[in-house]
N, C-alpha and C positions, 0 to 999 in steps of 0.2 A: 583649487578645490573649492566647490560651494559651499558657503558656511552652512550649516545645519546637516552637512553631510559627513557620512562616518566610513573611514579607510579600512582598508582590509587586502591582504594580498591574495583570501580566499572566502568566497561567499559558495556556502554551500544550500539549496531549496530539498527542503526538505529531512526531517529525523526520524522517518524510518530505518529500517538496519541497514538500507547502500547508506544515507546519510549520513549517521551515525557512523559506520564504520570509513567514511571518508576523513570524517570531523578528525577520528583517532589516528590514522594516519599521516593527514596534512597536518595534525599540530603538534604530533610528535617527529616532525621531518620540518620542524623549525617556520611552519606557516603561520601568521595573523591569519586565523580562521572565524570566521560566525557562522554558525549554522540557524537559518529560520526557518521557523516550522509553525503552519497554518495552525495548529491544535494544540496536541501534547505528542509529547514524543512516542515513536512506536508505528504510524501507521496501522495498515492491516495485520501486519506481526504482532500490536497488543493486543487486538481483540481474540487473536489465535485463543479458542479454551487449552490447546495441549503439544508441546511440539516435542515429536519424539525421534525428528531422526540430523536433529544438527548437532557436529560433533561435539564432544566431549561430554556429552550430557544422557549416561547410557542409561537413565531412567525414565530421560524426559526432563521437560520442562514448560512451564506456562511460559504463554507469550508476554505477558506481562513481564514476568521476574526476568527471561533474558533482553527485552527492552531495555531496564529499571538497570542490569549489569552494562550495556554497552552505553547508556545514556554518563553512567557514573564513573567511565572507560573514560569514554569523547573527553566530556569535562576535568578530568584528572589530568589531561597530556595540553589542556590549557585554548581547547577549543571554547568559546563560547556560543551556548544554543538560547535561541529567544522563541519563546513560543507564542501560539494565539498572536504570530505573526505574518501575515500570504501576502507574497508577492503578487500587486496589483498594476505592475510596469516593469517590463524589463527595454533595457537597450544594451545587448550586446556585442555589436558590430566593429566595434571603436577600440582602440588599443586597450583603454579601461573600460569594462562592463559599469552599469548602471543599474542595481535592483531597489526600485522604489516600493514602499509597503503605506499605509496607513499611518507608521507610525515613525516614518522617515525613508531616508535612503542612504544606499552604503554604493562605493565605490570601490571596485575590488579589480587585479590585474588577470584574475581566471575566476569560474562558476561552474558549480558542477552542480547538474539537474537530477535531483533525487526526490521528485514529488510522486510518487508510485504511482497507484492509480483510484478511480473511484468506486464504489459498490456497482455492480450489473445489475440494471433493474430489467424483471418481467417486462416492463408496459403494457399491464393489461388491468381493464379493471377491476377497481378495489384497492389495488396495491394502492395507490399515495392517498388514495381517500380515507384509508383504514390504517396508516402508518402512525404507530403508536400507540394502537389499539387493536393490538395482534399482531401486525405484519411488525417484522422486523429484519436487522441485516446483520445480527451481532448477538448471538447465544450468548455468549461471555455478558454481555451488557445488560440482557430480558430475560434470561431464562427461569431466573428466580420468578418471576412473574405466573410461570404457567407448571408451578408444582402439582405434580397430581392429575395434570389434564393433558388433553392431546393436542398434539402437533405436529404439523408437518413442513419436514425441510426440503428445500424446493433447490437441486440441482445433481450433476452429476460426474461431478470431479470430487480429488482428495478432500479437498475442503467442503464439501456439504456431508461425506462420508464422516468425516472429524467433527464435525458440526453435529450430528444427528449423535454420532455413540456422546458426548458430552450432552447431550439433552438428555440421554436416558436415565441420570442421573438425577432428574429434575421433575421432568416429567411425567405421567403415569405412562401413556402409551404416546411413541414416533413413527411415523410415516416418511419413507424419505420417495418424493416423486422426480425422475430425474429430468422431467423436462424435455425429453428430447431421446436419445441413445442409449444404451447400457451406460452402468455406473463402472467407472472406471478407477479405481482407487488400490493400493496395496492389497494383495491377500492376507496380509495379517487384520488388518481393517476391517475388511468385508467377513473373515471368519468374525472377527469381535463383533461387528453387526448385528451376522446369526445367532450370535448365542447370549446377545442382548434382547432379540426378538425383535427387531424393529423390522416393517415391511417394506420392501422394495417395491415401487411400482412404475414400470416403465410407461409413462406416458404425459404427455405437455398440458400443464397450468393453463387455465383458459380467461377462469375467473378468479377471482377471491369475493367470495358473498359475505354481507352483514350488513347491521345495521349502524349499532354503536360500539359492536366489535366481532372482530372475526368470528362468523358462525359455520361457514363451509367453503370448501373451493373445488371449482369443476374444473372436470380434468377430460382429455379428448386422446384416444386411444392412436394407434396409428392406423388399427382396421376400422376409424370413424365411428367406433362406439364412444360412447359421452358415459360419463358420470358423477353422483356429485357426493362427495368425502364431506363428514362433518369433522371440525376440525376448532380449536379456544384459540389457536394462534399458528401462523407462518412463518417458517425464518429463511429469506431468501440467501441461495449460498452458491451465486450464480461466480462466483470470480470477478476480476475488475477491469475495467477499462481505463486505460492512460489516461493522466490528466495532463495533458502535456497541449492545450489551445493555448496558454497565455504563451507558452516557447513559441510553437507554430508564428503567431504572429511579428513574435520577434524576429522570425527570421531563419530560425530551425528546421532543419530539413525533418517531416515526419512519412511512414508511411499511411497507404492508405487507410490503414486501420487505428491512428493516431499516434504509432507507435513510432520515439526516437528513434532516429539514426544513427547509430557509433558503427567503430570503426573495433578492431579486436585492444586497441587502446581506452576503449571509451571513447573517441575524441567525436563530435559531432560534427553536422557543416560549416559550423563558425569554428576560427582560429583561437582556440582560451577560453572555451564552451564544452565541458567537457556531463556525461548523462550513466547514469544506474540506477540499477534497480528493477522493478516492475513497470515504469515508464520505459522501459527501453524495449518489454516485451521479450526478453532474455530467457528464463528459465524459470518465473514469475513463482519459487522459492524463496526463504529467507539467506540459503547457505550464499544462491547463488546472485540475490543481493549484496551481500557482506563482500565476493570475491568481485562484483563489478566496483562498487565503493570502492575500495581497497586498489585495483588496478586504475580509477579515475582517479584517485587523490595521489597516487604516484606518481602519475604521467602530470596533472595538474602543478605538481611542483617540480616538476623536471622545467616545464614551460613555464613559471615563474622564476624559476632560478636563472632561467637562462636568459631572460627578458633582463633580471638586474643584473647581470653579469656584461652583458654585451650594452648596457645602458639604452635599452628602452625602456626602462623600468624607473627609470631616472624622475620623470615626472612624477612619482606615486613615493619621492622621498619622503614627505610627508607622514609614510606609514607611522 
């Protein structure tokens, strides 16, 4: 082993809730775990304003505080999580993985890919020229900023639908444009919408006008009428896209939409590479994060155990 490098029988990327709920599993099934995570813990799960339908929780709960519980889970069964830490090299191919960061590298006999994914941008202008000064991708983070004034959330899944009823709270008046299609979300949602008053407008973002901050955004019908919505702020709440290039290059098998590959084990194209969560494109939930983590950190130490039992595992005495 290279000196300045640190052992581990399980390296997990990423603490959002797959990771987390990996972290909890492999260190309470007896694994040397680390979990590293590019930020803070949570992923897109903390910025959630409201999560009302994972179990046990018949009132709800913020994304935050059930984070804040699985983060103080992981660490209790004796995983350690290091944060404001991204994997900048991976070499997985080799009996022992190899995840290099910044601020060292660990060596580990299995790795389970739990980096979810990143915010969907528009790409249209205005959007990054105006980011931060109106546009935004995180209610929970901005909303306090546009009390009393209007805005409009920009998609058409559950989460821009959750995203808008939590602005109205903030707010004076919301606009939700879905970009594209009917808005697709729960009917107890959509009822709570209506009787929030927020307006539905089916039709695609084209611009985001301003100067030194969000003043309007034009929007383009699908019968090819235009028009342009005045507007104090944006919040885009398009869903996310895999970050899963740094694995691709490693060696991971992706589809064409970036999305891991597993197997109904989790198990990826590498042998002791094991992927959950919303990188994998699964059910891109929290519940059905927690259930991929949870079946990768099982099968992850099955294939650890088995590795020191039959002695290939033998080289990483060290642990």
């Amino acid at each position: 082993m290279i000196k300045g490098e640190e052992a581990y029988d399980l390296v997990i990327l990423g603490a959002g809730p797959a990771g987390l709920t990996a972290g909890i599993y492999s260190s309470r099934l007896g694994l040397k775990t680390i979990v590293l995570e590019s930020g803070i813990p949570g992923g897109r799960a903390g910025e959630a304003p409201f999560i009302e339908n994972y179990p046990g929780f018949p009132d709800g709960i913020t994304g935050v505080e059930l984070v804040e519980k699985m983060t103080k889970q992981c660490s209790k069964f004796g995983a350690e999580i290091r944060t404001f830490e991204e994997a900048i090299d991976l070499e997985l191919k080799g009996e022992l993985k190899k995840v290099t960061t910044r601020k060292g590298s660990y060596i580990s006999m299995a790795v389970i890919i739990a980096t979810g994914t990143q915010r969907r941008k528009l790409r249209i202008p205005g959007e990054s020229e105006l980011l931060g000064r109106g546009v935004s991708y995180c209610p929970v983070c901005d909303g306090a900023f546009f009390k009393g004034l209007k805005v409009i959330v920009v998609g058409s899944g559950e989460e821009a639908a959750s995203d808008a009823l939590f602005l109205t709270g903030l707010a004076g008046e919301v606009v939700l444009v879905t970009h594209g299609g009917p808005l697709e979300a729960a009917d107890e949602l959509l009822r709570r919408l209506r009787d929030k008053g927020v307006k539905v407008i089916e039709a695609r973002v084209t611009e985001i006008i301003g100067k030194d901050g969000v003043e309007s955004v034009r929007v383009a019908y699908e019968e090819g009428r235009e028009d342009v919505l005045p507007a104090d702020g944006v919040f885009i709440s398009l869903g996310g896209v895999p970050t899963s290039e740094l694995v691709r290059k490693a060696g991971v098998e992706v589809d064409e939409k970036g999305c891991i590959k597993v197997d109904r084990w989790q198990k990826t194209s590498i042998e002791g590479v094991f992927a959950a969560g919303d990188c994998t494109c699964g059910g891109m939930q929290v519940i059905t994060a927690t259930g991929e983590g949870a079946m990768a950190a099982i099968n992850a130490s099955r294939y650890v155990k088995r590795k020191k039992r039959t002695g290939e595992g033998m080289k990483t005495k060290e642990y």
